[in-house]
C-alpha positions as a Markdown table, in Angstrom:
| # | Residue | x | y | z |
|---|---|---|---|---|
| 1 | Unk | 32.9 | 56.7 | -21.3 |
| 2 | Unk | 32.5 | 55.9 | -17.7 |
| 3 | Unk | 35.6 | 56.9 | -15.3 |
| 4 | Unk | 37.6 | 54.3 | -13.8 |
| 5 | Unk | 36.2 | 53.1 | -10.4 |
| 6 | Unk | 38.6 | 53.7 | -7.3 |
| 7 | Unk | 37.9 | 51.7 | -4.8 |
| 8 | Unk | 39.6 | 50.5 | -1.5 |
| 9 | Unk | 40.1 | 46.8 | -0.6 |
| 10 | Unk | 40.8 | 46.2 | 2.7 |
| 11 | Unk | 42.3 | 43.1 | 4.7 |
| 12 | Unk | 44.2 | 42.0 | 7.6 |
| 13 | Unk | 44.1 | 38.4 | 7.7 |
| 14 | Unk | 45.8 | 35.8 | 5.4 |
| 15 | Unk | 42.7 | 34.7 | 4.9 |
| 16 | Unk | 40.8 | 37.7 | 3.6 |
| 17 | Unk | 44.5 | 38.3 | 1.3 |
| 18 | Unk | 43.6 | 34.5 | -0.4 |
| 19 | Unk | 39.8 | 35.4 | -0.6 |
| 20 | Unk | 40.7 | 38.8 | -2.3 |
| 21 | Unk | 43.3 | 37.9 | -4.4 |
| 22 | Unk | 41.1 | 36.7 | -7.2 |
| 23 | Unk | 39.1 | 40.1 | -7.5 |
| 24 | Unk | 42.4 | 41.9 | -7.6 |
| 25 | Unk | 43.9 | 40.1 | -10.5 |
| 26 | Unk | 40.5 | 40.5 | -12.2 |
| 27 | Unk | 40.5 | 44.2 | -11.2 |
| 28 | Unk | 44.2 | 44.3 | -13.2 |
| 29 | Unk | 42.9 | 42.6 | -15.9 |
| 30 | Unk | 41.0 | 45.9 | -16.8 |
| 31 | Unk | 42.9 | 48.9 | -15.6 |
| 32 | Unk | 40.7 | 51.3 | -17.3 |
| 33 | Unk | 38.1 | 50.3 | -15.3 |
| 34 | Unk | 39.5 | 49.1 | -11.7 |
| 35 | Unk | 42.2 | 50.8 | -9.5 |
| 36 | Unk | 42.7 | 48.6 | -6.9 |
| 37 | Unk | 44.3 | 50.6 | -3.7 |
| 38 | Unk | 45.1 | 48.2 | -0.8 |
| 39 | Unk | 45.8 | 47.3 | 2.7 |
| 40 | Unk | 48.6 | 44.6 | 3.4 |
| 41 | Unk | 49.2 | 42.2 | 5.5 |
| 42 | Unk | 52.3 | 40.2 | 4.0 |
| 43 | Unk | 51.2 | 39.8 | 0.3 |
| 44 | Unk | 54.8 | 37.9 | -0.8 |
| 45 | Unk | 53.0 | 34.5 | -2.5 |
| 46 | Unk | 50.2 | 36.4 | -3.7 |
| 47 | Unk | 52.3 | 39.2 | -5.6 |
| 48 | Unk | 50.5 | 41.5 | -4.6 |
| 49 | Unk | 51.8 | 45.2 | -3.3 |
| 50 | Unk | 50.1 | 47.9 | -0.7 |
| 51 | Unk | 49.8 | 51.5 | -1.6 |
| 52 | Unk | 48.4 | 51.6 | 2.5 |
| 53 | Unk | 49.4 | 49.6 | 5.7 |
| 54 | Unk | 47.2 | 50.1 | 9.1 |
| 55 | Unk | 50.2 | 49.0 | 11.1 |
| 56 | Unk | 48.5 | 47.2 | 14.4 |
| 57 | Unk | 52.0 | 45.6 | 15.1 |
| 58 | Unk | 51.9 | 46.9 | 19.0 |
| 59 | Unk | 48.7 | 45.9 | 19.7 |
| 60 | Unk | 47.6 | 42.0 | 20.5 |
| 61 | Unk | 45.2 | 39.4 | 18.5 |
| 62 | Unk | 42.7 | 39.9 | 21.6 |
| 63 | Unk | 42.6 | 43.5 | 22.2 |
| 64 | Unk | 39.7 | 43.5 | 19.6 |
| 65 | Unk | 38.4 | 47.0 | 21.2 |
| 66 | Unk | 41.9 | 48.8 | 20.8 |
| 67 | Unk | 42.6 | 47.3 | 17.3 |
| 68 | Unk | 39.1 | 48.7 | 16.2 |
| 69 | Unk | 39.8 | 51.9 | 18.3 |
| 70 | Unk | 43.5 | 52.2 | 16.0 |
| 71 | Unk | 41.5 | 50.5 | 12.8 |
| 72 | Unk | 39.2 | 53.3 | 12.9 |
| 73 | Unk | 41.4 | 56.3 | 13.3 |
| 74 | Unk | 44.2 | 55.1 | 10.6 |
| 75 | Unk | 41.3 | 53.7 | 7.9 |
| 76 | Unk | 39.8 | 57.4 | 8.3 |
| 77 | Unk | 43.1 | 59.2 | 7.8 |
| 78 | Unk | 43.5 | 56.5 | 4.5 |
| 79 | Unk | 40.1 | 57.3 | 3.3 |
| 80 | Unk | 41.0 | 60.5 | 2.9 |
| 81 | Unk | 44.5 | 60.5 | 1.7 |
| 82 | Unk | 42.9 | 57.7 | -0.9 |
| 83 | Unk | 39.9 | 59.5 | -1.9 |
| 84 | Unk | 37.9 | 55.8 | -3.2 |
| 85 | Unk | 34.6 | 55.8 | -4.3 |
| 86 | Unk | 33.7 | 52.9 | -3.0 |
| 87 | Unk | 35.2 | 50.6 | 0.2 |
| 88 | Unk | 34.9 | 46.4 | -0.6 |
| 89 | Unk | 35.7 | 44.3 | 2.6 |
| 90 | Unk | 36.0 | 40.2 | 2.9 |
| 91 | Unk | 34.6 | 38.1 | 5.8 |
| 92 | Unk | 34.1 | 38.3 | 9.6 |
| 93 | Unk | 37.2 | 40.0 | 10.9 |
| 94 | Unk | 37.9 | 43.4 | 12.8 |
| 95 | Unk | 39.3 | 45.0 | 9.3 |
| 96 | Unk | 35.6 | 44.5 | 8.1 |
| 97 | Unk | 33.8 | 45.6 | 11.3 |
| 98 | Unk | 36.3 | 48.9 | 11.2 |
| 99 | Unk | 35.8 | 49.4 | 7.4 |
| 100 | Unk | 31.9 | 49.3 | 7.7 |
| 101 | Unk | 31.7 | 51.8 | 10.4 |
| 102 | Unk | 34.1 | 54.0 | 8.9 |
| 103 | Unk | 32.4 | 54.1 | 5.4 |
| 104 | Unk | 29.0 | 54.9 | 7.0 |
| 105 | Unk | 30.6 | 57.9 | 9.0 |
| 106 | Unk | 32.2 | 58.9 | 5.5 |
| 107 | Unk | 28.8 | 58.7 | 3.3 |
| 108 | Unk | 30.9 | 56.1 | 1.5 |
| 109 | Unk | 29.4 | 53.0 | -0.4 |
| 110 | Unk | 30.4 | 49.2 | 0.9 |
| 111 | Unk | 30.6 | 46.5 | -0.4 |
| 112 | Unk | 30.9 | 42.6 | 1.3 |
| 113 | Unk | 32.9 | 39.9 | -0.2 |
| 114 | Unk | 31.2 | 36.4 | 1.9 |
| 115 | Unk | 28.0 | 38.5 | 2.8 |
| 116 | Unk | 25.1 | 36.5 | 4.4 |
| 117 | Unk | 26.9 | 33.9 | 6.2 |
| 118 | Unk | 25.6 | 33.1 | 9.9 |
| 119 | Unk | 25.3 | 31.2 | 12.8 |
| 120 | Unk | 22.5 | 33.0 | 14.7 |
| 121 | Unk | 25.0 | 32.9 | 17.8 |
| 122 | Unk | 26.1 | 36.2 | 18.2 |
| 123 | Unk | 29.0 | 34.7 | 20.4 |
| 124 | Unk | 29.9 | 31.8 | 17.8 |
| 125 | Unk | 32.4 | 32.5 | 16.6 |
| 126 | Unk | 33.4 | 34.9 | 18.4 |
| 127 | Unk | 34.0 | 37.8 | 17.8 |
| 128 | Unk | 33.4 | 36.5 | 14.1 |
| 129 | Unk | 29.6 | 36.5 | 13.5 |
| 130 | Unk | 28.6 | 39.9 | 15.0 |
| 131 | Unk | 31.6 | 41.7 | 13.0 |
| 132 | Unk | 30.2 | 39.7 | 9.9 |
| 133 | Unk | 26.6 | 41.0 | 11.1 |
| 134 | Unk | 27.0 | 44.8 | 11.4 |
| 135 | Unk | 29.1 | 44.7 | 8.6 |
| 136 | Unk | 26.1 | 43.6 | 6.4 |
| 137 | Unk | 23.5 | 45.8 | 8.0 |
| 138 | Unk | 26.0 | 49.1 | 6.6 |
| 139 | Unk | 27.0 | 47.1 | 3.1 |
| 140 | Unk | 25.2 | 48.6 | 0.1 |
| 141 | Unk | 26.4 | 45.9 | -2.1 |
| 142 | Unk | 26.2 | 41.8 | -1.1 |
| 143 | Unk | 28.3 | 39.4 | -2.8 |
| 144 | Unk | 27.3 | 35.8 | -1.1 |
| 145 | Unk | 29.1 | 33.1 | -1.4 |
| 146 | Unk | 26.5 | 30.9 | -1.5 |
| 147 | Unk | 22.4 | 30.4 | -2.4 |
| 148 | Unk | 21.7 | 30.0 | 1.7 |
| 149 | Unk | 23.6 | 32.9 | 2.6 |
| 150 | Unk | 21.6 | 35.1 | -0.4 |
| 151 | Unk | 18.7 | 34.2 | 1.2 |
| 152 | Unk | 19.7 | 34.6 | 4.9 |
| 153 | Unk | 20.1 | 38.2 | 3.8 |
| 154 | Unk | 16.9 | 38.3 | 2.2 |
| 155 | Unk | 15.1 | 37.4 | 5.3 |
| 156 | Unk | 17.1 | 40.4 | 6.8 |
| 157 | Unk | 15.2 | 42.1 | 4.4 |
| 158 | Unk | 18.2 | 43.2 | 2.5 |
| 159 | Unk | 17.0 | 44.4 | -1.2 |
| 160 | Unk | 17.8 | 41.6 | -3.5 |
| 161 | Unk | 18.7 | 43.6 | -6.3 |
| 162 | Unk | 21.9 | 44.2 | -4.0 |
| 163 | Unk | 22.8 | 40.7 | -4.0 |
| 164 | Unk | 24.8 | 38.3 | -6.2 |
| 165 | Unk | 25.7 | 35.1 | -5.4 |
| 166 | Unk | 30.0 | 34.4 | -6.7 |
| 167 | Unk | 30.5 | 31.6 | -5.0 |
| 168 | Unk | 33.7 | 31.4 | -2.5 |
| 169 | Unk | 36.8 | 33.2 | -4.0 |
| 170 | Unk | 39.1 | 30.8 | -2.1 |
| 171 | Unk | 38.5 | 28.3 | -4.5 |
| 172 | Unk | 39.7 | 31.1 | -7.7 |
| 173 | Unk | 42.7 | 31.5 | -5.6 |
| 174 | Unk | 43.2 | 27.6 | -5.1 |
| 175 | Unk | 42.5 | 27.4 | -8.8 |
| 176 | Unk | 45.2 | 30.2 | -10.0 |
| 177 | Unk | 47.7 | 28.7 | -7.9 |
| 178 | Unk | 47.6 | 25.4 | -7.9 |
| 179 | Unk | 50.4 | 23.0 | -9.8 |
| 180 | Unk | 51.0 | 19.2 | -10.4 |
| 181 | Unk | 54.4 | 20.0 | -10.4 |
| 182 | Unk | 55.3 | 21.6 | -7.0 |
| 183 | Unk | 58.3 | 20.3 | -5.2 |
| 184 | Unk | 59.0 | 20.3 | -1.4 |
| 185 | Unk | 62.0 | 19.4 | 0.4 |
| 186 | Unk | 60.4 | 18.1 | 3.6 |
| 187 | Unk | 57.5 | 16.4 | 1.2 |
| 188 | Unk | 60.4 | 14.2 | -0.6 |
| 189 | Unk | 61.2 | 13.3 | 3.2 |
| 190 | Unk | 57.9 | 11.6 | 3.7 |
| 191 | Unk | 58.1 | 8.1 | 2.7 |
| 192 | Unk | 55.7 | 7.5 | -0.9 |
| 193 | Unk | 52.9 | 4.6 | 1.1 |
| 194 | Unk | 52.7 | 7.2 | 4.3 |
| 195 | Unk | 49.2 | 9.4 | 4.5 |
| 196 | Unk | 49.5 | 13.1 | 4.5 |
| 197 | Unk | 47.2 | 15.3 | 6.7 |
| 198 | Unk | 46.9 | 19.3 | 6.7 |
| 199 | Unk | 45.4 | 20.8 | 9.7 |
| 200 | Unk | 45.7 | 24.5 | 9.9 |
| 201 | Unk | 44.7 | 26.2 | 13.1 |
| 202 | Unk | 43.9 | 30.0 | 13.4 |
| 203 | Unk | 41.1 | 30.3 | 15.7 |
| 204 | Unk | 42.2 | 32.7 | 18.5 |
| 205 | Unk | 40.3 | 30.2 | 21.1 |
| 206 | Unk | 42.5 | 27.5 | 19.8 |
């Protein structure tokens, strides 16, 4: 019988907890084969709890070259207290640059949750697409969200037997959590014939 798989999931962004949050529960769904060791952020709607925090609380959303200095050093010193086999990273942000760099110093496999996705603009977004870049040149395992990005990474000449396409895991977590039911204070406010828009904004630019 194989041995249960330990591997790391790392994040620092709400977005990367939403996008994640689907492979955990599936990864709890089958104990004797996943155990799920994570980095947090604040996981309170997505029940989900740490066992590691890189704490970057000191340092601002800009200083991208001190928060990967301080990713770096602290996801080393986890690595080691953690002992995974195997590291498994989501999307375009400094967590993912960090974790890439420190599994390749660590002979450790990665693997990328939203692999393949580009712009060709190495400075759009930015600091986005480059981190999203070098993360997939040191991944050892692709999971695309989409048929373009599977083959943007096979034009990289990434081996394709690497690469699985599983679709966006934003729309699992959307799916999980979503109720006909749900109640809201300032929503009952909002006269019945008025038109609701959402805009969310978390583009350090903007």
């Amino acid at each position: 019988m194989q041995k249960p798989f330990k591997i790391m999931l790392l994040f620092g962004t709400r977005a990367e907890a939403i996008k994640l949050a689907p492979i955990i529960e599936q990864m709890k769904r089958d104990p004797s084969t996943w155990k799920p060791s994570l980095l947090q952020q604040t996981m309170d709607f997505l029940n989900l709890t740490a066992d590691f925090d890189l704490d970057l609380s000191g340092l601002k959303n800009t200083d991208y070259a001190e928060q990967l200095s301080q990713l770096i050093h602290n996801l080393d010193n986890v690595i080691n207290a953690g002992q995974p086999d195997m590291l498994l990273v989501v999307g375009d942000a400094v967590t993912s640059l960090a974790a890439s760099l420190v599994s390749f110093y660590n002979h450790l496999p990665l693997g990328h949750v939203e692999a393949g996705l580009r712009t060709y603009d190495k400075y759009l977004p930015f600091p986005d697409e480059m981190h999203r870049r070098i993360t997939d040149n040191l991944a050892d395992l692709y999971f695309a969200p989409t048929t373009r990005a599977r083959d943007n990474l096979l034009s990289e000449h990434h081996s394709a037997q690497q690469i699985y396409v599983t679709g966006n895991p934003v729309i699992d977590s959307v799916k999980e959590r979503l109720t006909t039911d749900y109640q809201s204070d300032l929503l009952e406010q909002i006269p019945g014939d008025h038109r609701i828009i959402i805009l969310t904004m978390q583009r350090a630019e903007s």
